[in-house]
TORKOL-267523 format. One record per residue (C-alpha): residue number from 1; residue in one letter; x, y, z. Coordinates in pm, whole numbers, plus 50000, padded with zeros to 5 digits. Example, Ala and Ser with C-alpha at 12.3 -4.5 7.8 and 13.67 -1.06 7.14 Angstrom:
residues 2
<atom><resi>1</resi><resn>A</resn><X>51230</X><Y>49550</Y><Z>50780</Z></atom>
<atom><resi>2</resi><resn>S</resn><X>51367</X><Y>49894</Y><Z>50714</Z></atom>
END
This chain:
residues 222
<atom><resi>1</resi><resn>X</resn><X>79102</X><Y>23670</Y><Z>87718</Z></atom>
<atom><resi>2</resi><resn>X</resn><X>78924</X><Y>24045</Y><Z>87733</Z></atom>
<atom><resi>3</resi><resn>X</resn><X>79172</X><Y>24257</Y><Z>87892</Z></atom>
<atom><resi>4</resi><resn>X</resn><X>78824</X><Y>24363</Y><Z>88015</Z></atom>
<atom><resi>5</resi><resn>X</resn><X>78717</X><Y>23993</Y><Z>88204</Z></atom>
<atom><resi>6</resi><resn>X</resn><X>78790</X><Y>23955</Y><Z>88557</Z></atom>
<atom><resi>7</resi><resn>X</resn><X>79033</X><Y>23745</Y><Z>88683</Z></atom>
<atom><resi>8</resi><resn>X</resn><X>78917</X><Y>23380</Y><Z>88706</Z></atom>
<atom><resi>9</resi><resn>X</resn><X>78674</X><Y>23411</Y><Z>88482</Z></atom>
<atom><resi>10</resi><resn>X</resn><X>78835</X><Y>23333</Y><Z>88166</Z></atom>
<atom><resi>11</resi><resn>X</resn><X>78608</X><Y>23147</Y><Z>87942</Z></atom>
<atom><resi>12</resi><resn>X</resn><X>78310</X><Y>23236</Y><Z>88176</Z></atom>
<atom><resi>13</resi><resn>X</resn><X>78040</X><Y>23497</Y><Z>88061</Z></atom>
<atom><resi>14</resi><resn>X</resn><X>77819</X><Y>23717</Y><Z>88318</Z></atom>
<atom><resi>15</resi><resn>X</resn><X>77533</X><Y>23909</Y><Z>88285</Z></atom>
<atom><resi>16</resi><resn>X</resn><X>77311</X><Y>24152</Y><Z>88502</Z></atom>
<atom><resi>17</resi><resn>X</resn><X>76991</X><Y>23992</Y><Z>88617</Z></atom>
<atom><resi>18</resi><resn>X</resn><X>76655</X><Y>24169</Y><Z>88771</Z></atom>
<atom><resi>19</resi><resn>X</resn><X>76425</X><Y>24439</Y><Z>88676</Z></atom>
<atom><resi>20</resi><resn>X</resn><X>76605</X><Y>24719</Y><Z>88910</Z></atom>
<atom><resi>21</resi><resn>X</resn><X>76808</X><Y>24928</Y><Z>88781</Z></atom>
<atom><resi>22</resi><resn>X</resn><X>76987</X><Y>25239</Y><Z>88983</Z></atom>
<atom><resi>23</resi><resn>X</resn><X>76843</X><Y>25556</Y><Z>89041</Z></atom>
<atom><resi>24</resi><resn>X</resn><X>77047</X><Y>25849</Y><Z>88868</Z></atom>
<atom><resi>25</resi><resn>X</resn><X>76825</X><Y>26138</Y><Z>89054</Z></atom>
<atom><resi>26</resi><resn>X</resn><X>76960</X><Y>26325</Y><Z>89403</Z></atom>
<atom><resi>27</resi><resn>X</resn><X>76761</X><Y>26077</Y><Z>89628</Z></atom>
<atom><resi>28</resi><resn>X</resn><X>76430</X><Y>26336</Y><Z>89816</Z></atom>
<atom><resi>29</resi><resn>X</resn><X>76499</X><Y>26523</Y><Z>90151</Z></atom>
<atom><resi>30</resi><resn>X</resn><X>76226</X><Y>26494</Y><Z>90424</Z></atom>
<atom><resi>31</resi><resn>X</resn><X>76284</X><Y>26870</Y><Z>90431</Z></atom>
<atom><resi>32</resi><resn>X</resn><X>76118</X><Y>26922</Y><Z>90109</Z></atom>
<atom><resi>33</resi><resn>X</resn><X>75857</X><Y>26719</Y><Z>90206</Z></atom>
<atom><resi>34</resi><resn>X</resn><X>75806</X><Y>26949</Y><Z>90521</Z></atom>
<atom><resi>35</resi><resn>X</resn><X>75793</X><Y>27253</Y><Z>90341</Z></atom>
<atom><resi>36</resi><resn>X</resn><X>75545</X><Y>27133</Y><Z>90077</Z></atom>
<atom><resi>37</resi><resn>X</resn><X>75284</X><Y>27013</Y><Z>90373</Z></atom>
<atom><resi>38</resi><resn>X</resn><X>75340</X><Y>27355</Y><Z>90540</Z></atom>
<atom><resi>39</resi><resn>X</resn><X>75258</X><Y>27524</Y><Z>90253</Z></atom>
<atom><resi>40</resi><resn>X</resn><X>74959</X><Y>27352</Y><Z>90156</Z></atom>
<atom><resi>41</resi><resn>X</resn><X>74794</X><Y>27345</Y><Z>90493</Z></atom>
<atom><resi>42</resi><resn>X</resn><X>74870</X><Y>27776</Y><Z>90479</Z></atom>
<atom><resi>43</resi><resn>X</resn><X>74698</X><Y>27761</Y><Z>90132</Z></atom>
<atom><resi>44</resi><resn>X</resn><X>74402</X><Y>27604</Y><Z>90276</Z></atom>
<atom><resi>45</resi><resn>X</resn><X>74330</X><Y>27876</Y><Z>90524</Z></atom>
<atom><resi>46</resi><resn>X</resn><X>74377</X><Y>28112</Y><Z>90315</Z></atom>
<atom><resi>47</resi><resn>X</resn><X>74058</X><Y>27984</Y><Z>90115</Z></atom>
<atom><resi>48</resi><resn>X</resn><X>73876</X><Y>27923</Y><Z>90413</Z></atom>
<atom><resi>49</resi><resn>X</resn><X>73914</X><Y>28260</Y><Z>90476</Z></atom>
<atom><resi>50</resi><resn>X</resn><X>73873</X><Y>28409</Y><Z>90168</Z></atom>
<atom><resi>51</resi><resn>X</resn><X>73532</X><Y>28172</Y><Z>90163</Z></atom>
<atom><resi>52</resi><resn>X</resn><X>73400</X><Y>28304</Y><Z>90490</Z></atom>
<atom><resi>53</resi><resn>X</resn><X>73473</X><Y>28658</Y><Z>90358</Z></atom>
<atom><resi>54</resi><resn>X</resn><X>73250</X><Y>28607</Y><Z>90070</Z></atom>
<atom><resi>55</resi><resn>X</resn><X>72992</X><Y>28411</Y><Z>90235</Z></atom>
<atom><resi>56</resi><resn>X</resn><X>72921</X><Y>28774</Y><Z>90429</Z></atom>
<atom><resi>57</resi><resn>X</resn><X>72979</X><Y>28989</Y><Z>90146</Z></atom>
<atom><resi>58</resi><resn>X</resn><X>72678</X><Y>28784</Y><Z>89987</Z></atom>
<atom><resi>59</resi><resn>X</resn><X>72461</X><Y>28716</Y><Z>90259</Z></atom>
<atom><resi>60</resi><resn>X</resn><X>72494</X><Y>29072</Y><Z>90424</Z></atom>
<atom><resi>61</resi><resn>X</resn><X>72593</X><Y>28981</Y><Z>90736</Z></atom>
<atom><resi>62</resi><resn>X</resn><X>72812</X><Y>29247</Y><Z>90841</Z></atom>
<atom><resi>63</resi><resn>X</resn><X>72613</X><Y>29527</Y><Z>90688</Z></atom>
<atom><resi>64</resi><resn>X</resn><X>72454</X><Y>29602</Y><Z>91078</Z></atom>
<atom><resi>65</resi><resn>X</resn><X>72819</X><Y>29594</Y><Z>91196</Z></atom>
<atom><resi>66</resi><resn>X</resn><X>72923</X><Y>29828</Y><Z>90960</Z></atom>
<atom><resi>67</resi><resn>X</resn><X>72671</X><Y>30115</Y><Z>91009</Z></atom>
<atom><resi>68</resi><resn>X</resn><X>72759</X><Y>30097</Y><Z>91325</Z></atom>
<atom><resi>69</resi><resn>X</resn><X>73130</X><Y>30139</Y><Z>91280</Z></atom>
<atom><resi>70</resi><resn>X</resn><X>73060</X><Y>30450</Y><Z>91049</Z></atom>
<atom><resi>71</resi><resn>X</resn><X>72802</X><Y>30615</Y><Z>91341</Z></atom>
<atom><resi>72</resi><resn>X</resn><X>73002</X><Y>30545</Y><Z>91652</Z></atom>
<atom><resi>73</resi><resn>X</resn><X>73207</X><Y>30783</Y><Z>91788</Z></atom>
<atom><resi>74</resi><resn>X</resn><X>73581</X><Y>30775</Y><Z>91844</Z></atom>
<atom><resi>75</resi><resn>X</resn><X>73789</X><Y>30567</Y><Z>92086</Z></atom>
<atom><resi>76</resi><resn>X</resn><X>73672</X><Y>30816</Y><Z>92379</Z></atom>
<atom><resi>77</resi><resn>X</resn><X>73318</X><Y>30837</Y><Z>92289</Z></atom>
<atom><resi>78</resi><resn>X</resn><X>73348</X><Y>31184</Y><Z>92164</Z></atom>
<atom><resi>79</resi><resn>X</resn><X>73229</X><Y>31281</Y><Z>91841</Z></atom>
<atom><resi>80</resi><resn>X</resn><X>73517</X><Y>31292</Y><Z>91591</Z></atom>
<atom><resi>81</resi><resn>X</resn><X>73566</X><Y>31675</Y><Z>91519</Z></atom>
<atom><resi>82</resi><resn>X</resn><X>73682</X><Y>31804</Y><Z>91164</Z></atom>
<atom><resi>83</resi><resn>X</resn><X>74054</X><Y>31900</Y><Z>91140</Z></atom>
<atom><resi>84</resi><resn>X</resn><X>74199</X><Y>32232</Y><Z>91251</Z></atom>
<atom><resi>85</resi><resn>X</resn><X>74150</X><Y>32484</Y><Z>91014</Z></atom>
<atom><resi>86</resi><resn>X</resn><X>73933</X><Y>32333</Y><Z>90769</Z></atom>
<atom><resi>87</resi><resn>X</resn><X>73602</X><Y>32457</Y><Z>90641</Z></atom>
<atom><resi>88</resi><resn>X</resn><X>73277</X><Y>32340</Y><Z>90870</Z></atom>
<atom><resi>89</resi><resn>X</resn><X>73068</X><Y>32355</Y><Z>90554</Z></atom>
<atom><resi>90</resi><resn>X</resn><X>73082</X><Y>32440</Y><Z>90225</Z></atom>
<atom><resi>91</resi><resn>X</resn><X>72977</X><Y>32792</Y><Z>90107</Z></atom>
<atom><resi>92</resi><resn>X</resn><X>72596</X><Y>32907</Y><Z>90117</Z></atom>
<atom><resi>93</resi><resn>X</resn><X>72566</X><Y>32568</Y><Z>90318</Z></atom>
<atom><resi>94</resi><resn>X</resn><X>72315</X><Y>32554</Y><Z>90581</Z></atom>
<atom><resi>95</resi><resn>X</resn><X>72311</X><Y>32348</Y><Z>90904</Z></atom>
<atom><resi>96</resi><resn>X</resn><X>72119</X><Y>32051</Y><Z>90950</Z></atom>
<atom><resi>97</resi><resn>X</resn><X>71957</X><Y>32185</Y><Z>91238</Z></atom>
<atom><resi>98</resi><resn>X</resn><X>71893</X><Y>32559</Y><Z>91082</Z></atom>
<atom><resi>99</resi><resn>X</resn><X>71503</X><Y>32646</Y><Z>91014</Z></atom>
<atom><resi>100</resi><resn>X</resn><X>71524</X><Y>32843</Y><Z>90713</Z></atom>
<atom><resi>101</resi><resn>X</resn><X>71264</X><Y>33108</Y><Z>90780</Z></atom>
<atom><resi>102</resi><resn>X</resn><X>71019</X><Y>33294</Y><Z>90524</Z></atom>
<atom><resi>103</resi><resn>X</resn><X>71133</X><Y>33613</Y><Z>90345</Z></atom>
<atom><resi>104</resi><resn>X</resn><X>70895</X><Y>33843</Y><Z>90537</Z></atom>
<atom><resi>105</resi><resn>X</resn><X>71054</X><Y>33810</Y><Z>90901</Z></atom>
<atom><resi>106</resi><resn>X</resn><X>71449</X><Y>33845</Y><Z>90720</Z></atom>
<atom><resi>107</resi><resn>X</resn><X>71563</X><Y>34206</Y><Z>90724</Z></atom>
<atom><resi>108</resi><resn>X</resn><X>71847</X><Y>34234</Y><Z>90468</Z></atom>
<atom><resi>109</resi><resn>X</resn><X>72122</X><Y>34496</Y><Z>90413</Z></atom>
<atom><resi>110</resi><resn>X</resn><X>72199</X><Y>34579</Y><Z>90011</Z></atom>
<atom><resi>111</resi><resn>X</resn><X>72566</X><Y>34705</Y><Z>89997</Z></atom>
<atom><resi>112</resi><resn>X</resn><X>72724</X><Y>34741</Y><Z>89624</Z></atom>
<atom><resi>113</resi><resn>X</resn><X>73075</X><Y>34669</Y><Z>89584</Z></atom>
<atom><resi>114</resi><resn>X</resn><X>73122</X><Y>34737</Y><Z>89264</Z></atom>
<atom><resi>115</resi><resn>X</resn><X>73124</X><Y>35028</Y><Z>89036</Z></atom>
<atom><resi>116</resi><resn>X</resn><X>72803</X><Y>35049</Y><Z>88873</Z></atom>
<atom><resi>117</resi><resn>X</resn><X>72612</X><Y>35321</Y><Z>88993</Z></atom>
<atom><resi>118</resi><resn>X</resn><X>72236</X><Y>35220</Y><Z>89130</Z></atom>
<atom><resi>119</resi><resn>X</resn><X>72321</X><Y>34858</Y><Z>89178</Z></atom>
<atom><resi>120</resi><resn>X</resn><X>72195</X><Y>34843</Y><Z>89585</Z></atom>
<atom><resi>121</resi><resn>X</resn><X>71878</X><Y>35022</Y><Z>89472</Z></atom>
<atom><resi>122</resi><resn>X</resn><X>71747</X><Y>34832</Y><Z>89218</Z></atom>
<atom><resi>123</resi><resn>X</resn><X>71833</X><Y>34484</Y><Z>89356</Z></atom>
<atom><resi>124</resi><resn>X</resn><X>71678</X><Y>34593</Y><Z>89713</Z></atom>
<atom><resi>125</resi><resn>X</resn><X>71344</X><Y>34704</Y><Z>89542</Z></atom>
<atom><resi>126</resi><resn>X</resn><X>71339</X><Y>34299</Y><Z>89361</Z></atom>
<atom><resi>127</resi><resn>X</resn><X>71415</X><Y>34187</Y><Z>89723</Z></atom>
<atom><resi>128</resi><resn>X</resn><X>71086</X><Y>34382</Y><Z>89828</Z></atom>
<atom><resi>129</resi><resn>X</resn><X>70906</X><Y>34215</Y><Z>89564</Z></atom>
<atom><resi>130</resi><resn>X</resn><X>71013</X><Y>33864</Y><Z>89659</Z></atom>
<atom><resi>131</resi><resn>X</resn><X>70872</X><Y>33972</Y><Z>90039</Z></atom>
<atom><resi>132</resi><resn>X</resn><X>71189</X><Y>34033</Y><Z>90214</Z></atom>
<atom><resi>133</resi><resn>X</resn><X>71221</X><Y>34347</Y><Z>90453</Z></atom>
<atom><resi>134</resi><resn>X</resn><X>71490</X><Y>34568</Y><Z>90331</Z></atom>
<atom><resi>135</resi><resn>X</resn><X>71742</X><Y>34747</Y><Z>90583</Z></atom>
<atom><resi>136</resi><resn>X</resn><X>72012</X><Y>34979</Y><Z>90486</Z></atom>
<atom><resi>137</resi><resn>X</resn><X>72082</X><Y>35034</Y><Z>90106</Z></atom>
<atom><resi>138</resi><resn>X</resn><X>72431</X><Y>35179</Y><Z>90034</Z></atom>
<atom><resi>139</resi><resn>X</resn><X>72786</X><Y>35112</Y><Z>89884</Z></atom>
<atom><resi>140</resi><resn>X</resn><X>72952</X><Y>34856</Y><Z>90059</Z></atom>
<atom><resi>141</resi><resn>X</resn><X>73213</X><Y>34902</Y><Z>90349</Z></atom>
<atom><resi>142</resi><resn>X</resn><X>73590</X><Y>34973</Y><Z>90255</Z></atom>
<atom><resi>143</resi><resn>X</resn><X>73670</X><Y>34619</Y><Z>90409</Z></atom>
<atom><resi>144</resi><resn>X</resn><X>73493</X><Y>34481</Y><Z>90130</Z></atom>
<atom><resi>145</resi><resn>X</resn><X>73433</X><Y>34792</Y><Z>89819</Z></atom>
<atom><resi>146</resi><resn>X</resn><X>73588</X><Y>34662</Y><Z>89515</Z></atom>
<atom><resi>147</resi><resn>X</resn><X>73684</X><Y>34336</Y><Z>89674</Z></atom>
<atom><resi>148</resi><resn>X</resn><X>73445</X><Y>34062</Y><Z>89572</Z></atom>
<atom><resi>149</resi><resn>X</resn><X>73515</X><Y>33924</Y><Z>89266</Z></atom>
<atom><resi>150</resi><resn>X</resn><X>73173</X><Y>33634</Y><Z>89269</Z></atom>
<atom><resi>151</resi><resn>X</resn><X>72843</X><Y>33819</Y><Z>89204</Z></atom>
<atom><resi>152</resi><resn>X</resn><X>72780</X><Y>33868</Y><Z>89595</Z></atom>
<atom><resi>153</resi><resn>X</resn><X>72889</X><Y>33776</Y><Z>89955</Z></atom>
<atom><resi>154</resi><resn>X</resn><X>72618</X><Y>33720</Y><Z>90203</Z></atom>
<atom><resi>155</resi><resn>X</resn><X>72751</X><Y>33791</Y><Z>90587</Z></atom>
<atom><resi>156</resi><resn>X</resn><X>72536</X><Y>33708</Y><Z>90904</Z></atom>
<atom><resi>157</resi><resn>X</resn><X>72541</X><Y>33628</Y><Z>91236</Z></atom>
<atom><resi>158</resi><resn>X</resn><X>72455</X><Y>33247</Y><Z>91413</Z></atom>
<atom><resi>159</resi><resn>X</resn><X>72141</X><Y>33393</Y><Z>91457</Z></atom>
<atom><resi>160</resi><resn>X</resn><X>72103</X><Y>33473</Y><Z>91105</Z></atom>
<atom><resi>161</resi><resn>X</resn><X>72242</X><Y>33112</Y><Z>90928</Z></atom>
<atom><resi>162</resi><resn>X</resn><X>71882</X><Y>33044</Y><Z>90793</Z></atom>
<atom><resi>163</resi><resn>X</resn><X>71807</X><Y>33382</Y><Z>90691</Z></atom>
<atom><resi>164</resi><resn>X</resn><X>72176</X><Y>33377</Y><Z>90507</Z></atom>
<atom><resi>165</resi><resn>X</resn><X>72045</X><Y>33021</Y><Z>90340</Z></atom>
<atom><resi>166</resi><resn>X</resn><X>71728</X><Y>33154</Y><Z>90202</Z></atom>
<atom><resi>167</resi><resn>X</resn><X>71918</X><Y>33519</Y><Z>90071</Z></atom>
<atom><resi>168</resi><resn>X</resn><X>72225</X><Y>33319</Y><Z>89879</Z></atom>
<atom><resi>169</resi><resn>X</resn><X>71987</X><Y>33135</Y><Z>89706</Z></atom>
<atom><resi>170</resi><resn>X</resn><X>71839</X><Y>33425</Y><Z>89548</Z></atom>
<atom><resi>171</resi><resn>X</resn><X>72195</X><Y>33511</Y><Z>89393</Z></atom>
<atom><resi>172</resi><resn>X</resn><X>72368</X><Y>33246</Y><Z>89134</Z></atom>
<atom><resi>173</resi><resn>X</resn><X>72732</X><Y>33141</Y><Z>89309</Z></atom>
<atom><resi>174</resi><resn>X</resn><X>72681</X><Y>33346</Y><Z>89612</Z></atom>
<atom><resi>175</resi><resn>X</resn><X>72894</X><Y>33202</Y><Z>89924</Z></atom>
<atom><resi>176</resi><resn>X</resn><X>72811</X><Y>33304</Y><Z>90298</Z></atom>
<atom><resi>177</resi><resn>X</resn><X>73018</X><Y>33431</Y><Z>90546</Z></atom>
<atom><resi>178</resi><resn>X</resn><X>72930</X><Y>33432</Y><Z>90918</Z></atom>
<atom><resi>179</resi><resn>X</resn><X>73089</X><Y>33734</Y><Z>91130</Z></atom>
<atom><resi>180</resi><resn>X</resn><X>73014</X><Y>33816</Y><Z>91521</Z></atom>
<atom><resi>181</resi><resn>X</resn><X>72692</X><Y>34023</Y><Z>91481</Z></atom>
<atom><resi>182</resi><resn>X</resn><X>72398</X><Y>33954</Y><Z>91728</Z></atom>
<atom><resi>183</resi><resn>X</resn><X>72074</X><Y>34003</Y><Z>91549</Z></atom>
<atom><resi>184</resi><resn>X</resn><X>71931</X><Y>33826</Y><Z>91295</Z></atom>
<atom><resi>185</resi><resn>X</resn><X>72033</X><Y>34062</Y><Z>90966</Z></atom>
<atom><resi>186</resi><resn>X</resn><X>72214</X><Y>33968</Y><Z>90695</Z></atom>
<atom><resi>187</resi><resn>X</resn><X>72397</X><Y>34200</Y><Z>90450</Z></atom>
<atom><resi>188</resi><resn>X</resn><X>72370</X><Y>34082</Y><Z>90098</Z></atom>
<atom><resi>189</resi><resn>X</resn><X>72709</X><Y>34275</Y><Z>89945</Z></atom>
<atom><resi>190</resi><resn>X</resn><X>72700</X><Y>34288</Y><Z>89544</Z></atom>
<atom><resi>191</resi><resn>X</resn><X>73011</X><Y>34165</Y><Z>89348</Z></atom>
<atom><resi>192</resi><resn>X</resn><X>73114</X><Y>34232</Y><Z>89014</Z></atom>
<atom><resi>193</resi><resn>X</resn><X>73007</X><Y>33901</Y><Z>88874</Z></atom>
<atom><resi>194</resi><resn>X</resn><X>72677</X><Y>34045</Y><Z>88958</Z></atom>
<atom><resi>195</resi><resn>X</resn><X>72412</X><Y>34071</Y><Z>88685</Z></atom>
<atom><resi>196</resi><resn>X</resn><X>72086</X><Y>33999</Y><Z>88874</Z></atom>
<atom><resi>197</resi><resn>X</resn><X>71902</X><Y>33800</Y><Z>89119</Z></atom>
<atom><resi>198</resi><resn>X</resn><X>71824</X><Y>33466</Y><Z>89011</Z></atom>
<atom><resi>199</resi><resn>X</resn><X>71491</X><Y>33365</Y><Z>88871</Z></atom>
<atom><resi>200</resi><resn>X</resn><X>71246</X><Y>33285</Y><Z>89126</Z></atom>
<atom><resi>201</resi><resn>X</resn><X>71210</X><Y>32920</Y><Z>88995</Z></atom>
<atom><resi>202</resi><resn>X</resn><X>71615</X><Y>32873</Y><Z>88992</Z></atom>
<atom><resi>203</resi><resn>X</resn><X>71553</X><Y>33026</Y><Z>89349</Z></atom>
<atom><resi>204</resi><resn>X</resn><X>71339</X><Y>32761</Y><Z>89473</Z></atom>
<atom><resi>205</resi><resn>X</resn><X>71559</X><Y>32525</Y><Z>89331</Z></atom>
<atom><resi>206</resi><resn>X</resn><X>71877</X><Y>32650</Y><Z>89468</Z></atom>
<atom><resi>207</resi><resn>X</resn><X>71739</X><Y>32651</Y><Z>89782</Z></atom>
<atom><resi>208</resi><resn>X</resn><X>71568</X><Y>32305</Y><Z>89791</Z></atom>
<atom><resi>209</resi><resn>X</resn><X>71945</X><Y>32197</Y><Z>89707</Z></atom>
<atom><resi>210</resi><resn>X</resn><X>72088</X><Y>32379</Y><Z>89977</Z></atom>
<atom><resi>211</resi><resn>X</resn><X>71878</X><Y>32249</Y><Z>90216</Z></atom>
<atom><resi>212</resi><resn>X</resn><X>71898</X><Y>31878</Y><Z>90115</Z></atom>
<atom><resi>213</resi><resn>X</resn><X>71998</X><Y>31656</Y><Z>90360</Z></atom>
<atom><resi>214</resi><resn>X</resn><X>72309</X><Y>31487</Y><Z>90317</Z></atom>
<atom><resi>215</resi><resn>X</resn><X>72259</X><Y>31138</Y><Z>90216</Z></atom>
<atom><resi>216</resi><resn>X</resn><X>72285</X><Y>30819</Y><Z>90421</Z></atom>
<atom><resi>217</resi><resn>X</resn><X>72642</X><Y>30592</Y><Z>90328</Z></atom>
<atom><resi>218</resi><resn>X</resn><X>72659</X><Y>30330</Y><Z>90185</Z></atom>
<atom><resi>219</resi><resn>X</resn><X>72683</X><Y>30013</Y><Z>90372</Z></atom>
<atom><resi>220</resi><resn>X</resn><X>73080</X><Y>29947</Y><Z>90429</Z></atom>
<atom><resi>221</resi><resn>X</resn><X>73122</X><Y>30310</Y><Z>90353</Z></atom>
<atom><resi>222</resi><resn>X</resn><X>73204</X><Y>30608</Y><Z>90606</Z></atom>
END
């Protein structure tokens, strides 16, 4: 007898009957099972969303709602105003709402800044040419003799933000200042960058750039 046979079954033999045999594996947890169906339902929405999301991108759906979104006005029904201390516009820009007027009714000043002698006079007799009226004719004030560095500085008054359009055009890289004046002037102050006035067809074109209006967005774009 096996020291390995069972007691009372000397002379016997046994053997292991069936198809089953025992499972080795960590039987599953329902909690598994939970977190599986939770996570599949989430992924679902997520590409029902995603699917709806598309569906208006294609279709153009919410373009409407989005051009309004970029023209309404803030939470209090204000417009939204630019931040504190930042440029309204950028230089030699003119106003929407500005009538650039014709070079006979603008009366401009001719100030040089610079050093070279007869600068005022000879650019204020082109000006005449080109049918502006021509003011004062002179070196430039102290606050500003010696001081620009561009080829000129165009000042007026917000009666004068058309005339000031139409003048900086005539002058490559000119930028425009307003100041407090009343009337309707504006001083055209020569820099050193200064050479000459522009031609009259890079006039025209300077100014039909300047006067552009600013385009519509995009829709989905502010």
């Amino acid at each position: 007898m096996s020291m390995l046979t069972p007691r009372g079954l000397k002379g016997k033999q046994y053997r292991v009957t069936g198809n089953s045999y025992p499972r080795l594996g960590r039987p599953p947890r329902r909690g598994r099972k939970v977190v599986m169906a939770v996570g599949g339902v989430l992924a679902l929405g997520l590409v029902s969303v995603g699917g709806i999301q598309l569906y208006d991108v294609f279709t153009g759906k919410n373009k409407h709602g989005a051009a309004q979104a970029c023209a309404s006005p803030g939470a209090t029904g204000k417009p939204l105003a630019a931040p504190e201390g930042s440029p309204s516009a950028a230089p030699g820009a003119v106003p929407g709402n500005t009538a650039v007027p014709q070079p006979a009714t603008v009366t401009v000043n001719v100030y040089n800044a610079t050093d070279k002698s007869g600068l005022a006079a000879r650019t204020a007799d082109e000006l005449k040419k080109r049918g502006f009226q021509v003011g004062q004719v002179g070196n430039a004030p102290s606050a500003l003799d010696r001081k620009v560095t561009g080829t000129a500085q165009v000042l007026s008054g917000p009666g004068g933000l058309g005339a000031a359009t139409l003048l900086v055009s005539q002058v490559a890289s000119a930028t425009s200042t307003e100041d407090a004046r009343t009337d309707a002037t504006v001083d055209l102050v020569i820099g050193d960058a200064f050479t000459a006035l522009a031609d009259p067809n890079q006039a025209a074109a300077a100014l039909a750039e300047l006067t552009k209006p600013s385009p519509s967005p995009e829709p989905g774009h502010c």
